[in-house]
N, C-alpha and C positions, 0 to 999 in steps of 0.2 A: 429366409431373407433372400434380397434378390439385390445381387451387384452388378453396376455396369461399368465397361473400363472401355476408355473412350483412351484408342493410339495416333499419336499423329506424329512424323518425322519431325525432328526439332527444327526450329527456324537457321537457315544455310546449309543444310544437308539439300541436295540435289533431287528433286521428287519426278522422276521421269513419268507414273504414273499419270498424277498431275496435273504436269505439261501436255501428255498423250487427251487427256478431258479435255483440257481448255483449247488443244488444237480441236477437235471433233464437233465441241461447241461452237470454237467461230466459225466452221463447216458449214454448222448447219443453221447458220444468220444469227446467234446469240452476241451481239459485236459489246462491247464495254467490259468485259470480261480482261481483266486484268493479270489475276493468277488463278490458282487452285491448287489445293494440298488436296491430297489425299491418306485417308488413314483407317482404321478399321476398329469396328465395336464389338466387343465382347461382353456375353449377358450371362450371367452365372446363378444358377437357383442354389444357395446355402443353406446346407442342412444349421447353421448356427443361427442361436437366436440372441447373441448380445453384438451388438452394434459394433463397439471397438474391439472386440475380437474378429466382428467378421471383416471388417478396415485393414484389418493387421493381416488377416491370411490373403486377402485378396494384393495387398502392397508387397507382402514376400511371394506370390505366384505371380506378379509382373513384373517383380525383379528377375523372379528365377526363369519363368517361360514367356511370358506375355508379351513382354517389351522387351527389345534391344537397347538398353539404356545407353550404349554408346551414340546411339540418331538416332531412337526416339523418345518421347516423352508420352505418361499417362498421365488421367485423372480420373477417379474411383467415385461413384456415386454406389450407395449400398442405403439401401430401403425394407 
């Protein structure tokens, strides 16, 4: 199976990332650009082959490594 877990800092935590895009974007003439988050996807090939087992090992490896659950938040799609 193949999981992806898509990170992004929770909404009011401070995204300097971000901010550093959307400056560089209106830089270089992108103007209506409002904000930008930034976050990061991680694509995992699972040796499991039942669905809510492989849900449940990928939600306790983003609790435990993946995500910083105090700012950020995921969401686990598994295929």
């Amino acid at each position: 199976m193949k999981a992806r877990v898509q990170v992004m800092l929770k909404a009011g935590v401070l995204d300097p990332q971000g901010e550093a895009v959307r400056h560089a974007l209106r830089q270089l003439g992108f103007d209506g650009i409002e904000g930008v988050r930034q976050g990061k996807v991680v694509e995992l090939d699972l040796a499991e082959t039942d669905k809510a087992k492989a849900e449940a090992a990928v939600t306790e490896m983003c609790e435990k490594l993946l995500a910083n659950t105090v700012i950020e938040s995921y969401s686990i799609e598994v295929s």
